[in-house]
PDB file of N, CA, C and O in Angstrom:
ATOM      1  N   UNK A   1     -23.533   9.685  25.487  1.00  0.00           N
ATOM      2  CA  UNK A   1     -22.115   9.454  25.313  1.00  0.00           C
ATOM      3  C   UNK A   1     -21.877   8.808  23.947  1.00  0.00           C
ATOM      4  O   UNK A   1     -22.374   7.792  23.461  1.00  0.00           O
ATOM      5  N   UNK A   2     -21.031   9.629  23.488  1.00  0.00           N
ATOM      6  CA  UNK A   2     -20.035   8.771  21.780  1.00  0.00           C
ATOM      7  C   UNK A   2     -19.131   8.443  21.848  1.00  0.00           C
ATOM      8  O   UNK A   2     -18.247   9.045  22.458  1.00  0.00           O
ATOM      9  N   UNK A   3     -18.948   7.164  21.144  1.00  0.00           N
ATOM     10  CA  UNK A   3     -17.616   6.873  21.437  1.00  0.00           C
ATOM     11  C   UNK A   3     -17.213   6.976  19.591  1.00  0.00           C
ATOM     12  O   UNK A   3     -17.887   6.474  18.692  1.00  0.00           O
ATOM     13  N   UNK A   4     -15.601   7.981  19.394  1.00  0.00           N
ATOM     14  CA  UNK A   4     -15.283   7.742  18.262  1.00  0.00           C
ATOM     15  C   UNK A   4     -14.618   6.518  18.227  1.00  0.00           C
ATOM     16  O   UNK A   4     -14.021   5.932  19.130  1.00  0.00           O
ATOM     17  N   UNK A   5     -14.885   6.069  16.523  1.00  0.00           N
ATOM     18  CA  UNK A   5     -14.276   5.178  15.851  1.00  0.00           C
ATOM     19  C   UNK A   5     -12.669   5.246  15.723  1.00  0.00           C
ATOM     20  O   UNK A   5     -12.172   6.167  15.076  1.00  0.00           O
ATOM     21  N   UNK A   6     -11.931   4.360  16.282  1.00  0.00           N
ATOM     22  CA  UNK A   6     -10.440   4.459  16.018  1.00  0.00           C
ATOM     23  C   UNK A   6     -10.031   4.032  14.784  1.00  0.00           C
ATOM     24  O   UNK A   6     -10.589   2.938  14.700  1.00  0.00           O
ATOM     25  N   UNK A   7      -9.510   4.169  13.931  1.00  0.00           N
ATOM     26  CA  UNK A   7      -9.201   3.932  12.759  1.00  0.00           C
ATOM     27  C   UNK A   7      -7.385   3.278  12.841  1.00  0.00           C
ATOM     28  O   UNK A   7      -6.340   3.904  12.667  1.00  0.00           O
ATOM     29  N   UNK A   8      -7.557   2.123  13.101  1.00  0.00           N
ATOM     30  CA  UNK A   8      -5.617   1.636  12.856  1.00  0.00           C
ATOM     31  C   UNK A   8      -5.377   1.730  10.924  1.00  0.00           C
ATOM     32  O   UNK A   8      -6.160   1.211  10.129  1.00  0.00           O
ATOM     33  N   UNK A   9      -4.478   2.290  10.644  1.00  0.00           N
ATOM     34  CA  UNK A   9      -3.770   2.718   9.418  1.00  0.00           C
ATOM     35  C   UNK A   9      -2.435   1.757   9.543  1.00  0.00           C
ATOM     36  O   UNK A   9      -1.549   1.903  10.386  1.00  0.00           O
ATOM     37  N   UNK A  10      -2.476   0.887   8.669  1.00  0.00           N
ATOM     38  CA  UNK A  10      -0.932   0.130   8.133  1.00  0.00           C
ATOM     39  C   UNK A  10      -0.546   0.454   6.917  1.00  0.00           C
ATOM     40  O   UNK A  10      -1.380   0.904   6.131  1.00  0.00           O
ATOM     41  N   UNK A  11       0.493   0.323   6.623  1.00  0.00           N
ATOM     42  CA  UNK A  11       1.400  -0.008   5.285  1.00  0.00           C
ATOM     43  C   UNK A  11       1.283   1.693   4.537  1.00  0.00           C
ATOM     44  O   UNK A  11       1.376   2.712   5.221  1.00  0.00           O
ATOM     45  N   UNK A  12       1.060   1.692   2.989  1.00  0.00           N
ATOM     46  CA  UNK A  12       1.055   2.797   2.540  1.00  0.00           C
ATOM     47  C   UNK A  12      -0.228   4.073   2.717  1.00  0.00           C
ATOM     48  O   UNK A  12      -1.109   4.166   1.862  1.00  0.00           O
ATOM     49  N   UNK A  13      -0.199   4.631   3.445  1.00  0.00           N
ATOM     50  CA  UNK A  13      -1.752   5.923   2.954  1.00  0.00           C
ATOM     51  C   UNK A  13      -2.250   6.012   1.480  1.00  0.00           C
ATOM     52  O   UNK A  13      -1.344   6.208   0.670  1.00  0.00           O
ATOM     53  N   UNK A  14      -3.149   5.937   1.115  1.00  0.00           N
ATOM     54  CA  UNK A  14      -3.953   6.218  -0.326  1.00  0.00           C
ATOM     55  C   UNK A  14      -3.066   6.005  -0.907  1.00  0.00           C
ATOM     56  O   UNK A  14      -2.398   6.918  -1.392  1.00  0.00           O
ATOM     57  N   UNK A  15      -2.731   4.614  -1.070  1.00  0.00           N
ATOM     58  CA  UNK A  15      -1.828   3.260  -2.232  1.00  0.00           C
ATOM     59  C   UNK A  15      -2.835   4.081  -3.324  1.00  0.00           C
ATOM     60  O   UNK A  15      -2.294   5.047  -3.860  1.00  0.00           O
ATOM     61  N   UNK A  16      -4.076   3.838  -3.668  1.00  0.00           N
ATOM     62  CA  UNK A  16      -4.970   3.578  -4.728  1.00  0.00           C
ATOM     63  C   UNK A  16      -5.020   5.247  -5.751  1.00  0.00           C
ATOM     64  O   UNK A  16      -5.141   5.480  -6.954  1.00  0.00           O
ATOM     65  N   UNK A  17      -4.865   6.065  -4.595  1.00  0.00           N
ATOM     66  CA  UNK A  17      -4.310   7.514  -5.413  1.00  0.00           C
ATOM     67  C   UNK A  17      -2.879   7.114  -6.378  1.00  0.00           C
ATOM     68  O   UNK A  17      -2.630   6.771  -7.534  1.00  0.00           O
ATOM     69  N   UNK A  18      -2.245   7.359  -5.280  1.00  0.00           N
ATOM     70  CA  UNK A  18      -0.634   6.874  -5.707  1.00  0.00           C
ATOM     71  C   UNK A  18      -0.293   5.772  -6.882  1.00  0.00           C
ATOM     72  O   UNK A  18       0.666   5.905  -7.643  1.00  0.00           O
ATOM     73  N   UNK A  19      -0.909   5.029  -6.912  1.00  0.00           N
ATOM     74  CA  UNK A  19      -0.504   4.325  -7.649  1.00  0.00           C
ATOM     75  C   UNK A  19      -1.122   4.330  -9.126  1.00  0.00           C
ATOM     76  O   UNK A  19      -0.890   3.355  -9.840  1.00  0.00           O
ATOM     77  N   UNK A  20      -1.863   5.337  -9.592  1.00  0.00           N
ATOM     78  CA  UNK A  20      -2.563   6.126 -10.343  1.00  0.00           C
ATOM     79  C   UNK A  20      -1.980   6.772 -11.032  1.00  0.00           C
ATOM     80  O   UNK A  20      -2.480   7.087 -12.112  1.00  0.00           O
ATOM     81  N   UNK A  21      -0.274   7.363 -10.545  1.00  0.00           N
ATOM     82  CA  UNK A  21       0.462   8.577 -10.755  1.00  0.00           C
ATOM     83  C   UNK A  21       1.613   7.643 -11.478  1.00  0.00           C
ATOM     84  O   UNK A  21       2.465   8.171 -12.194  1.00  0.00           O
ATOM     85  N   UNK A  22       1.592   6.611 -11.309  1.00  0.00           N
ATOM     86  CA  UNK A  22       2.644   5.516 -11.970  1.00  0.00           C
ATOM     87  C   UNK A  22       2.540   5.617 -13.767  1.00  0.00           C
ATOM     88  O   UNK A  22       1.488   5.848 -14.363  1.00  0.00           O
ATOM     89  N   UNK A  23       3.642   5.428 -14.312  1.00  0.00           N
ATOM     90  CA  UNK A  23       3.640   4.922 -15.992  1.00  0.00           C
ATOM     91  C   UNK A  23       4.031   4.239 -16.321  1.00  0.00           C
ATOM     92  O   UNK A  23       5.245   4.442 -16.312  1.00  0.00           O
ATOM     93  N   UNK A  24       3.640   2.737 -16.959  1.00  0.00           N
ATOM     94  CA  UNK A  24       4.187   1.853 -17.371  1.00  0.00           C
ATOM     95  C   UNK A  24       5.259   2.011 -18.327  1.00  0.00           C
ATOM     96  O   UNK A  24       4.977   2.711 -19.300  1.00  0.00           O
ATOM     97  N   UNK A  25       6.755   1.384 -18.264  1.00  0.00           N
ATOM     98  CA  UNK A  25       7.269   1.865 -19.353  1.00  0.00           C
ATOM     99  C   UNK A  25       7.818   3.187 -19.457  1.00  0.00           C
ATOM    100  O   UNK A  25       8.618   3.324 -20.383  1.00  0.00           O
ATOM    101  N   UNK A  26       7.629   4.037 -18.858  1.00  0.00           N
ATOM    102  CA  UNK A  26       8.186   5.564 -17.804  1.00  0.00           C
ATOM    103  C   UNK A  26       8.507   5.557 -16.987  1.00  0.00           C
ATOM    104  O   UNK A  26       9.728   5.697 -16.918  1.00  0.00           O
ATOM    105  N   UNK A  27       7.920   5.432 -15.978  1.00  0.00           N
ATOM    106  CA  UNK A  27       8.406   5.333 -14.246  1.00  0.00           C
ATOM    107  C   UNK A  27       9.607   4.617 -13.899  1.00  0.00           C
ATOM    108  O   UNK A  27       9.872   3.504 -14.353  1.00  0.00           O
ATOM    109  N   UNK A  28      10.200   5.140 -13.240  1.00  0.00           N
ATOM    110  CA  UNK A  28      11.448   4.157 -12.958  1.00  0.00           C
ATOM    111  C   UNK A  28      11.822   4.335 -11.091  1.00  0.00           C
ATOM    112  O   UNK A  28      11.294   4.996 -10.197  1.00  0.00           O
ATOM    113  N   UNK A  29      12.898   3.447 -11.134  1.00  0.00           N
ATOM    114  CA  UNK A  29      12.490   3.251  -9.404  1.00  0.00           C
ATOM    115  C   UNK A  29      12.415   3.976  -8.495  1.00  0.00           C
ATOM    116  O   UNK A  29      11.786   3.677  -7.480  1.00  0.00           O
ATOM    117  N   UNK A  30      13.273   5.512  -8.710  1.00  0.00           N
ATOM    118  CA  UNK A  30      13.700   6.227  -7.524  1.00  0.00           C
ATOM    119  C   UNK A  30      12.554   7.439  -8.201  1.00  0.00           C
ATOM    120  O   UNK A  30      12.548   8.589  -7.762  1.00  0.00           O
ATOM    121  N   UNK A  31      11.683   7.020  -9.231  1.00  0.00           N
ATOM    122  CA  UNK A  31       9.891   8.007  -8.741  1.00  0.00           C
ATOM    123  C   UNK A  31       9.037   7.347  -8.307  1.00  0.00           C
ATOM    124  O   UNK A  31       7.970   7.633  -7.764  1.00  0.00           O
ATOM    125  N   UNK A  32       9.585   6.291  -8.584  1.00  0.00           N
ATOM    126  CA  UNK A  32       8.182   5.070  -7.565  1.00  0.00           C
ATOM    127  C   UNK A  32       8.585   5.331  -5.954  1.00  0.00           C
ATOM    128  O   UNK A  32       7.678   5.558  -5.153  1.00  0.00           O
ATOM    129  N   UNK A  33      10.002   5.288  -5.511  1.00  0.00           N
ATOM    130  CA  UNK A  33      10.034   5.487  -4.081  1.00  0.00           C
ATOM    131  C   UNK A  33       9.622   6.796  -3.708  1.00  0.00           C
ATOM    132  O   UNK A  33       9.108   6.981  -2.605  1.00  0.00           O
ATOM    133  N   UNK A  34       9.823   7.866  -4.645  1.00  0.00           N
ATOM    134  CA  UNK A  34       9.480   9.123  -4.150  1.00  0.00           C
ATOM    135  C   UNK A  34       8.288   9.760  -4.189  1.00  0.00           C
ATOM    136  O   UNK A  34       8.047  10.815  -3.602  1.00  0.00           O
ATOM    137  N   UNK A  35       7.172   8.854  -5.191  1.00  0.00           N
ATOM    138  CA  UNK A  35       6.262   8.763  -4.904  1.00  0.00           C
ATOM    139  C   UNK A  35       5.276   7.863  -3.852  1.00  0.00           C
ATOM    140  O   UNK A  35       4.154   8.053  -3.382  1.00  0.00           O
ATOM    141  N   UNK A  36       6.066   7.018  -3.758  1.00  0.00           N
ATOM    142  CA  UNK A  36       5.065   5.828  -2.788  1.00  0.00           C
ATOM    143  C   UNK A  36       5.648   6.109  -1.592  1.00  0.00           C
ATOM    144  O   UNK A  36       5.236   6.721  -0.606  1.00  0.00           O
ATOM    145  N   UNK A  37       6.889   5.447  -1.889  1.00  0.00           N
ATOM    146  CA  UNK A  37       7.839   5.744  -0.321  1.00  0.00           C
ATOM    147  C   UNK A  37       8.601   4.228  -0.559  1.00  0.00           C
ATOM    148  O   UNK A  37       8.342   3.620  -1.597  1.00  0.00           O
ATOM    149  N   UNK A  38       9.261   3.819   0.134  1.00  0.00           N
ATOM    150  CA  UNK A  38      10.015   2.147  -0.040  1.00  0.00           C
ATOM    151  C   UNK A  38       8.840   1.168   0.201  1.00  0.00           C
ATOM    152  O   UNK A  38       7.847   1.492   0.852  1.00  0.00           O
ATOM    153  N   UNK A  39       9.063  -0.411  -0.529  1.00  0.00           N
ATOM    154  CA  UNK A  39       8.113  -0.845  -0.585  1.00  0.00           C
ATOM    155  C   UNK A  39       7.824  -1.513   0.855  1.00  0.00           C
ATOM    156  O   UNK A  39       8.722  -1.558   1.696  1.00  0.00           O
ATOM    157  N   UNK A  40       6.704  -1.961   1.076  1.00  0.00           N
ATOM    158  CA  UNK A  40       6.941  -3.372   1.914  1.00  0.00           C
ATOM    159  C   UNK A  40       7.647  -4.453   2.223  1.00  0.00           C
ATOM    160  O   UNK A  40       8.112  -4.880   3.280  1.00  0.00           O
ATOM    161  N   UNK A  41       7.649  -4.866   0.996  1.00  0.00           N
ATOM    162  CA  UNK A  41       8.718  -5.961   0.786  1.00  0.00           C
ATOM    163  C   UNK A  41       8.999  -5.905  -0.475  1.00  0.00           C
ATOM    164  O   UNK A  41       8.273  -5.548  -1.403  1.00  0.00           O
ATOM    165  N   UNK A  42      10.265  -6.330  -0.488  1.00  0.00           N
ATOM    166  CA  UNK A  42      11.220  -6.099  -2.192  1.00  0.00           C
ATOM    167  C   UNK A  42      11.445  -8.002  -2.573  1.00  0.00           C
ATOM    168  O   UNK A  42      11.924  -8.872  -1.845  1.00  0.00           O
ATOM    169  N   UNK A  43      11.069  -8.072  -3.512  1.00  0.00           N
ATOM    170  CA  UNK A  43      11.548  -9.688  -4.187  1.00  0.00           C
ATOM    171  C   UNK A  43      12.828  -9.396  -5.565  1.00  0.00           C
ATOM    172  O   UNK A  43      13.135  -8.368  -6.169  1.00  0.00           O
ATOM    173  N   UNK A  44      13.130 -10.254  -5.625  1.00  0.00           N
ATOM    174  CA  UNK A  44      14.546 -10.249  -6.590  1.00  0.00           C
ATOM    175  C   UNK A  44      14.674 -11.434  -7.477  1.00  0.00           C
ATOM    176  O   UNK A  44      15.686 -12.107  -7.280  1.00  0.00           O
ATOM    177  N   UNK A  45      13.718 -11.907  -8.583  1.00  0.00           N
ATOM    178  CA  UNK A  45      13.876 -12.478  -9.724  1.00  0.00           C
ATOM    179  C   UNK A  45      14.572 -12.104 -10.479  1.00  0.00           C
ATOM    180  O   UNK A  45      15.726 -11.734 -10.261  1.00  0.00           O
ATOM    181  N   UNK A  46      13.841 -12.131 -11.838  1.00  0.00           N
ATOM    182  CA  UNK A  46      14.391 -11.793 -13.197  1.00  0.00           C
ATOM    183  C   UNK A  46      14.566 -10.581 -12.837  1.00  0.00           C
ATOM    184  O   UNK A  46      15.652 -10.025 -12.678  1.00  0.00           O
ATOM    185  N   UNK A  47      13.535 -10.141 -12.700  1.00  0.00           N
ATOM    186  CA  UNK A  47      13.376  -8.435 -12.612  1.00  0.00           C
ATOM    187  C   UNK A  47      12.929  -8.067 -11.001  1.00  0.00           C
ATOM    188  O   UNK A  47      12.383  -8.908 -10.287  1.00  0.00           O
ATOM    189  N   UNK A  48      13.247  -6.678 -10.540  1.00  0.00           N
ATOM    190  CA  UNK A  48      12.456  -6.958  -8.950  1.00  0.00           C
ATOM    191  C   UNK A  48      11.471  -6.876  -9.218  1.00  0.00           C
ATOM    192  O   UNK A  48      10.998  -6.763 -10.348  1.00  0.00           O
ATOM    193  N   UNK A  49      10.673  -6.940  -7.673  1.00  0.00           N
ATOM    194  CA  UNK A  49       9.173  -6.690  -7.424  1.00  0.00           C
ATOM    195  C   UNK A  49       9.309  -6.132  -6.592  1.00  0.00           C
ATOM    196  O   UNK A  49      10.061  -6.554  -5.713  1.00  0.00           O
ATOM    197  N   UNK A  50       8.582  -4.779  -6.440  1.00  0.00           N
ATOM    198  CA  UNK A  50       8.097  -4.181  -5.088  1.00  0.00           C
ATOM    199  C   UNK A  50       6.515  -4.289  -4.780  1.00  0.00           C
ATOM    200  O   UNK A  50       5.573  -3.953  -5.497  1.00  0.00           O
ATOM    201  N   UNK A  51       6.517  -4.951  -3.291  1.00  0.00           N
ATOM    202  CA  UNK A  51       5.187  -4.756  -3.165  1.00  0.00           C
ATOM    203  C   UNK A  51       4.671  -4.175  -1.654  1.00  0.00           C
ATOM    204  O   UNK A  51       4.993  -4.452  -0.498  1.00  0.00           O
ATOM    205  N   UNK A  52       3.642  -3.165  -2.300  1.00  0.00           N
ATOM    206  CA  UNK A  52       2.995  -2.170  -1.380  1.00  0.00           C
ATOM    207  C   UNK A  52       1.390  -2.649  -0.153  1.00  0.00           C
ATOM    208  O   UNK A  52       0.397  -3.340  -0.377  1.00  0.00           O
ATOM    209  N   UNK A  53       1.723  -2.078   0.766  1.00  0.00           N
ATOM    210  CA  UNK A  53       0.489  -2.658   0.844  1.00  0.00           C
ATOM    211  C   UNK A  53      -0.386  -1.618   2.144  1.00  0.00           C
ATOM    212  O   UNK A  53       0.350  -1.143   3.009  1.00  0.00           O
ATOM    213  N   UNK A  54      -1.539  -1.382   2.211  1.00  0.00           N
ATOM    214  CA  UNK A  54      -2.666  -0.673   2.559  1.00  0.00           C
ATOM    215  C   UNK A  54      -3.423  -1.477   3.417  1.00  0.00           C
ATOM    216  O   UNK A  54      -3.557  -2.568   2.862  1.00  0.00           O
ATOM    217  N   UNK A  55      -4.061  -1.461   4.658  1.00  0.00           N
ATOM    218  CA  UNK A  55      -4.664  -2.299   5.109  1.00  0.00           C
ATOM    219  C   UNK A  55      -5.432  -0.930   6.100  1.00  0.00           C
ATOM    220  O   UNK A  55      -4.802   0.123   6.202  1.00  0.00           O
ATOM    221  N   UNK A  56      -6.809  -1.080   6.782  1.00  0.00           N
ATOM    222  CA  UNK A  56      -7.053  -0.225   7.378  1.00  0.00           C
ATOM    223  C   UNK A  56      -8.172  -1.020   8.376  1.00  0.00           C
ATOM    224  O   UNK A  56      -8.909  -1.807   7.781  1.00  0.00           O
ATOM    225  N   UNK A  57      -8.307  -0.925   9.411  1.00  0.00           N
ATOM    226  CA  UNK A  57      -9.140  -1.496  10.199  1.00  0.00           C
ATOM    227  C   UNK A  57      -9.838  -0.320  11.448  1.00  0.00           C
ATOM    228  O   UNK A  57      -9.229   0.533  12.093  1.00  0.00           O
ATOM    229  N   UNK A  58     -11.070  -0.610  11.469  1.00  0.00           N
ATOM    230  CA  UNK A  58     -11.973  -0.036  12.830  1.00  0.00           C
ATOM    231  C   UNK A  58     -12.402  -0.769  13.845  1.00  0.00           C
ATOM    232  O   UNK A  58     -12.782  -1.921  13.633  1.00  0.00           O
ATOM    233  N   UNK A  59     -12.411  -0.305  14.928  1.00  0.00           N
ATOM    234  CA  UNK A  59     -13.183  -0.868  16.338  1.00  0.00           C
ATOM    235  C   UNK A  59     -14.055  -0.540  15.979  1.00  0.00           C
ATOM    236  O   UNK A  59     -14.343   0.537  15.457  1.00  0.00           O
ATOM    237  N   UNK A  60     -14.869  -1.745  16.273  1.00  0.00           N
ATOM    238  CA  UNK A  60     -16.390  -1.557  15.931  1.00  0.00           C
ATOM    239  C   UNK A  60     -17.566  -1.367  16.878  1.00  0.00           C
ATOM    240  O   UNK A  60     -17.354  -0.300  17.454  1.00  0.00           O
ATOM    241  N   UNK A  61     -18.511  -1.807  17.238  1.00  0.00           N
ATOM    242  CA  UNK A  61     -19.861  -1.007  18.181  1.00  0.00           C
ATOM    243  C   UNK A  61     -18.796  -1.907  19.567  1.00  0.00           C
ATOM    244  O   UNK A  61     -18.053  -2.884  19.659  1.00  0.00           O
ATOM    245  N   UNK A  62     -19.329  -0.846  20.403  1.00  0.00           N
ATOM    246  CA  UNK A  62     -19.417  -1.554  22.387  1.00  0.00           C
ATOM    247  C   UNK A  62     -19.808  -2.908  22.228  1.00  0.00           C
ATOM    248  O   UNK A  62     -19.018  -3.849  22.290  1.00  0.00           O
ATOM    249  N   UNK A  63     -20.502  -2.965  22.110  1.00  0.00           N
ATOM    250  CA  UNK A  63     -21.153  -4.683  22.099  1.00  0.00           C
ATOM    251  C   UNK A  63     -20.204  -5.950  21.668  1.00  0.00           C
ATOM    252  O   UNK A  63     -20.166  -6.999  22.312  1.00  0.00           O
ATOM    253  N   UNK A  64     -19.384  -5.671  20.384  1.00  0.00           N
ATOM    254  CA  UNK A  64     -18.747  -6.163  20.412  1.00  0.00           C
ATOM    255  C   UNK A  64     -17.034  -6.016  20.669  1.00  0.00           C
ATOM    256  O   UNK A  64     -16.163  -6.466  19.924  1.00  0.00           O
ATOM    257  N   UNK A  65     -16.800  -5.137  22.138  1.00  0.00           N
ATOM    258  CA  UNK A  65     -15.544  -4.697  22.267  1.00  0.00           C
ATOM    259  C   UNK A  65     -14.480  -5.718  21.574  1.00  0.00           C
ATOM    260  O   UNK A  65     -14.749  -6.906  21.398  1.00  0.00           O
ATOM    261  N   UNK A  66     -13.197  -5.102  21.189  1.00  0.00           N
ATOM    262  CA  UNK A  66     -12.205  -6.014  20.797  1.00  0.00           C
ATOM    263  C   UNK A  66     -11.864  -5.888  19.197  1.00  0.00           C
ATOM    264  O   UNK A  66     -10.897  -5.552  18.512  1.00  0.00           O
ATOM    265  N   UNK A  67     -13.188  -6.342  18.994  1.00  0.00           N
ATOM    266  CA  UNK A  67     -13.226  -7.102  17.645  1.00  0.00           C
ATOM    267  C   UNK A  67     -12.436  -5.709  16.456  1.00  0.00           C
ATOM    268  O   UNK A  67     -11.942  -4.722  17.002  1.00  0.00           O
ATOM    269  N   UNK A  68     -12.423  -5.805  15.119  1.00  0.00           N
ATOM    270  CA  UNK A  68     -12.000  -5.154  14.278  1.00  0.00           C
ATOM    271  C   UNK A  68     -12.518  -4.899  12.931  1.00  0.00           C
ATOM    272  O   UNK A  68     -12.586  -5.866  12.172  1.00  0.00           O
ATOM    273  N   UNK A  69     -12.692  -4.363  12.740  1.00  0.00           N
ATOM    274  CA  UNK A  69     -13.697  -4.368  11.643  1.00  0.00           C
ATOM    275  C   UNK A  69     -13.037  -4.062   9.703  1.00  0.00           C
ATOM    276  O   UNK A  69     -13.079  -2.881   9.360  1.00  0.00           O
ATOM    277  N   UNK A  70     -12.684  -4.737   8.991  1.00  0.00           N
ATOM    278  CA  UNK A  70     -11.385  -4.121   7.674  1.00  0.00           C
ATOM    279  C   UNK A  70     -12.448  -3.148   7.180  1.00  0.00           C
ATOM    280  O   UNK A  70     -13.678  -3.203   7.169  1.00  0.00           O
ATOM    281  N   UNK A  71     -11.776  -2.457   6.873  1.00  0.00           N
ATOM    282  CA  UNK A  71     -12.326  -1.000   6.159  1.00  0.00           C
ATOM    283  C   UNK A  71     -11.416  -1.459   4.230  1.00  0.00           C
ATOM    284  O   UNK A  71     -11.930  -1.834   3.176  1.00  0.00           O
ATOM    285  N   UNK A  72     -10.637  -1.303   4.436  1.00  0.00           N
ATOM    286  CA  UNK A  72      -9.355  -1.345   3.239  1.00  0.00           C
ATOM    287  C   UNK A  72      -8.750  -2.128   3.068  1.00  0.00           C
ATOM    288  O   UNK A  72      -8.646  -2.465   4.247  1.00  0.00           O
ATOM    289  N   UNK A  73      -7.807  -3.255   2.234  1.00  0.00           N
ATOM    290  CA  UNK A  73      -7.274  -3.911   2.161  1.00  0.00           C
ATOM    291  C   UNK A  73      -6.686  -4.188   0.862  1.00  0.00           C
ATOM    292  O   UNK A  73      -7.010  -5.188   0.222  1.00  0.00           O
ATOM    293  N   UNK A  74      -5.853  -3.363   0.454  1.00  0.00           N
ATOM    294  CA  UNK A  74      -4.976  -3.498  -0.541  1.00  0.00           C
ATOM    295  C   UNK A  74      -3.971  -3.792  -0.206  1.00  0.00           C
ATOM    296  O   UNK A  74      -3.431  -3.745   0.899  1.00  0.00           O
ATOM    297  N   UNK A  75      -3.425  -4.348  -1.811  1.00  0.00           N
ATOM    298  CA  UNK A  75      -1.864  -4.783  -2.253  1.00  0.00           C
ATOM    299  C   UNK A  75      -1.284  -4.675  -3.587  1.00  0.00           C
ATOM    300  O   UNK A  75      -1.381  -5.550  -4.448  1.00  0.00           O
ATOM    301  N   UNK A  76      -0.624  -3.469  -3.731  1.00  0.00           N
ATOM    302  CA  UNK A  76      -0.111  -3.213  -5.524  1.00  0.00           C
ATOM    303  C   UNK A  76       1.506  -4.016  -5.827  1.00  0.00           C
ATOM    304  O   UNK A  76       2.466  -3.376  -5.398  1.00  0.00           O
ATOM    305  N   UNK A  77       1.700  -4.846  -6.263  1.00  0.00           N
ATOM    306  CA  UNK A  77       2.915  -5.344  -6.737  1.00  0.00           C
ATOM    307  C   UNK A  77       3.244  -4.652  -7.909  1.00  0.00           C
ATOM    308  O   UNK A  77       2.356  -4.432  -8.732  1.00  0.00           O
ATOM    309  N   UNK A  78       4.519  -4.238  -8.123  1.00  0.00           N
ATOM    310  CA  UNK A  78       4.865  -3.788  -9.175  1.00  0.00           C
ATOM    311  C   UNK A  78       6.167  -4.411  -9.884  1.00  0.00           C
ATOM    312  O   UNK A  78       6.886  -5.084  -9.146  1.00  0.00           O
ATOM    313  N   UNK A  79       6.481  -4.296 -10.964  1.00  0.00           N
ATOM    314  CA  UNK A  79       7.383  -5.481 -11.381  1.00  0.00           C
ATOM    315  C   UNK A  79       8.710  -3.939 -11.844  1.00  0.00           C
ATOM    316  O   UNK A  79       8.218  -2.827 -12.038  1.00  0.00           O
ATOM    317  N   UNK A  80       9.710  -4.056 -11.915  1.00  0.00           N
ATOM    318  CA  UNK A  80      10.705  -2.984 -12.167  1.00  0.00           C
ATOM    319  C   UNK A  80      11.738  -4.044 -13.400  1.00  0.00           C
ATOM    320  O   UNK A  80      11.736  -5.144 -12.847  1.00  0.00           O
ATOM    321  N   UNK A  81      12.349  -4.153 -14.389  1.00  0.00           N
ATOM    322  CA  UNK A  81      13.198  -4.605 -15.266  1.00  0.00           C
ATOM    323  C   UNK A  81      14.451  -4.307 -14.474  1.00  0.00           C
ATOM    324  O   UNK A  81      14.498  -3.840 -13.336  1.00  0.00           O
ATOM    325  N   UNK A  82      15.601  -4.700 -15.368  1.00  0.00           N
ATOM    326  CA  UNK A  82      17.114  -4.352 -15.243  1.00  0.00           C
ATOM    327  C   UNK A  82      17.498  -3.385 -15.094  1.00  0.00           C
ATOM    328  O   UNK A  82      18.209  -3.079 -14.137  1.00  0.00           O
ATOM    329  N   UNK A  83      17.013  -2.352 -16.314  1.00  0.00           N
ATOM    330  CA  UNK A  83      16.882  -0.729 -16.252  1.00  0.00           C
ATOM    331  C   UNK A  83      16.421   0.102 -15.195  1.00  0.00           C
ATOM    332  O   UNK A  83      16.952   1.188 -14.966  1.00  0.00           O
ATOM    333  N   UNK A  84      15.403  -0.372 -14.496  1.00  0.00           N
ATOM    334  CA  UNK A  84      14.863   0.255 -13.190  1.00  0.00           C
ATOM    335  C   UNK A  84      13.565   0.802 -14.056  1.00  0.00           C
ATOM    336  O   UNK A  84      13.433   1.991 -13.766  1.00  0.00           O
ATOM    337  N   UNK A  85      12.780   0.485 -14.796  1.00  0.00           N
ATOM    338  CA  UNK A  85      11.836   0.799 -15.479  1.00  0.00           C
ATOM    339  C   UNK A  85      10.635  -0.093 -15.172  1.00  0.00           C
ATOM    340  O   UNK A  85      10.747  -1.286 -15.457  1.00  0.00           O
ATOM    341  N   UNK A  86       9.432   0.371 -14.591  1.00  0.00           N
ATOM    342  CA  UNK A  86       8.394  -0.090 -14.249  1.00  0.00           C
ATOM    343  C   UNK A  86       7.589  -0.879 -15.679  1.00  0.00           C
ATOM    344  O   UNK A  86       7.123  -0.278 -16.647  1.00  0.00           O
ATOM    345  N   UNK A  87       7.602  -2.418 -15.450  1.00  0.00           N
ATOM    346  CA  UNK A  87       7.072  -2.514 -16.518  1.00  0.00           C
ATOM    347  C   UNK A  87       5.375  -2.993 -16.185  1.00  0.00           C
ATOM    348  O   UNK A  87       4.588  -3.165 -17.116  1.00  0.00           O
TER     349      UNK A  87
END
């Protein structure tokens, strides 16, 4: 008998692709959402911040039922100006 690995998936899918496809100084907000998707959480300083975040966890062997095991754990903040321009 096998038992598969469950894989729990939070926040963005392949942040670390995605966020690859970004240009500093180019990008502006509504290709960052249409590329990423809306952030996690939005902050509102000088300039905003959107920040993304990736987390991925496995059940790990029988032996230790329960438990969780992190596979992934990212977090990309990105800073946006007045303009809506990723700086």
């Amino acid at each position: 008998m096998t038992l598969n690995k469950v894989v729990l998936h939070h926040g963005v899918h392949n942040l670390e692709n995605k966020q690859s496809k970004l240009k500093v100084n180019y990008t502006n907000k509504n290709d960052i959402i249409s590329l990423i998707g809306p952030p996690s959480t939005k902050s509102k300083f000088d300039n905003d911040v959107y920040i993304y975040i990736e987390r991925k966890t496995s059940g790990s062997k029988l032996m230790k039922l329960g438990e969780k095991k992190l596979i992934k754990n990212d977090v990309l903040i990105l800073e946006i100006d007045k303009n809506g321009i990723l700086l």
